[in-house]
N, C-alpha and C positions, 0 to 999 in steps of 0.2 A: 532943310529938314534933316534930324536925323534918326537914324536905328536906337526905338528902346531897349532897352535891354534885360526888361521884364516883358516880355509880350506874352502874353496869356492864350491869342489866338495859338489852334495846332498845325504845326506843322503845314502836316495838309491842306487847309485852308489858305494859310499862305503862299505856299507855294501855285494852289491852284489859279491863286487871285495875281501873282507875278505871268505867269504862263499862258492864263485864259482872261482876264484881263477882264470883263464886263460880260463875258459871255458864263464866265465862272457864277455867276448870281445864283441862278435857280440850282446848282449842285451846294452852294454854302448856304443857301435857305434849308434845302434838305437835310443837310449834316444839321446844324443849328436844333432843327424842329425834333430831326430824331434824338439829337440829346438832350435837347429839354424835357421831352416826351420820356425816354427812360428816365429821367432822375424823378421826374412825376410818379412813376409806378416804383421806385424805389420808396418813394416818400411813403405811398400807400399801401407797399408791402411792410413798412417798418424795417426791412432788412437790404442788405447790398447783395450783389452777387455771392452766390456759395457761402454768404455770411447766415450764423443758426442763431436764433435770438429767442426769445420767450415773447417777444411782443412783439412774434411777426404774425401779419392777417390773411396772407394769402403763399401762393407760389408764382415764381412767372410760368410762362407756359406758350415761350417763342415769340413770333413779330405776324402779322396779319400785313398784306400791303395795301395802300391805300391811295389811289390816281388822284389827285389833285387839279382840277381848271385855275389855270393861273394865267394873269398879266402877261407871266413873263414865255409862258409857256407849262405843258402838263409835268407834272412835280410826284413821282410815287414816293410816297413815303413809309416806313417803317413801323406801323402801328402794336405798342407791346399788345399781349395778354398775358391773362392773371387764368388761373387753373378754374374761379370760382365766376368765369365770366367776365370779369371787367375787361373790353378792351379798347376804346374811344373814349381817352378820357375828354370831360365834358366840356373844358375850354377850348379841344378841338377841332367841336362838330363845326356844321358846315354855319355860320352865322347868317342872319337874315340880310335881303339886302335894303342898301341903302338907296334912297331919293329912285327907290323903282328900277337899279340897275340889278 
């Protein structure tokens, strides 16, 4: 096998997954979720960080933390808010369960 030489993954995430190995999972689930989670609230603020636009809809307004029950173990994660209330955006609340689990 060898080294791409565009890897997209950061840094971090690699290095944690050389170092920790299988135990790294539930910390690169966290990174993952909370950047998906802000670029979410970027979408729906219409602006980026410190960026000033005409069709922006709200403001951020910090991280809320949010404990997680997971497979792998408990997961807090990073939840944005918006100034005008939004802060759970809705793909992810807690989902129903399945087959009764």
């Amino acid at each position: 096998m060898t080294c791409q030489e565009h890897c997209t993954l950061s840094t971090e995430i690699v290095e944690g997954i050389i170092n920790q190995g299988m135990d790294y999972i539930p910390e690169m689930i966290r990174i993952l979720i909370n950047l998906a989670m802000q670029m979410e609230r970027q979408a729906y603020l219409q602006a980026g960080p410190y960026e000033r636009t005409p069709e922006r809809r709200d403001y951020a307004n910090g991280y809320k933390p949010k404990r997680v029950n997971t497979r792998l173990g408990p997961i807090t994660f990073d939840v944005p808010r918006c100034e005008k209330g939004i802060s759970i955006p809705t793909r992810w609340r807690k989902a129903p369960a399945v087959n009764g689990r």
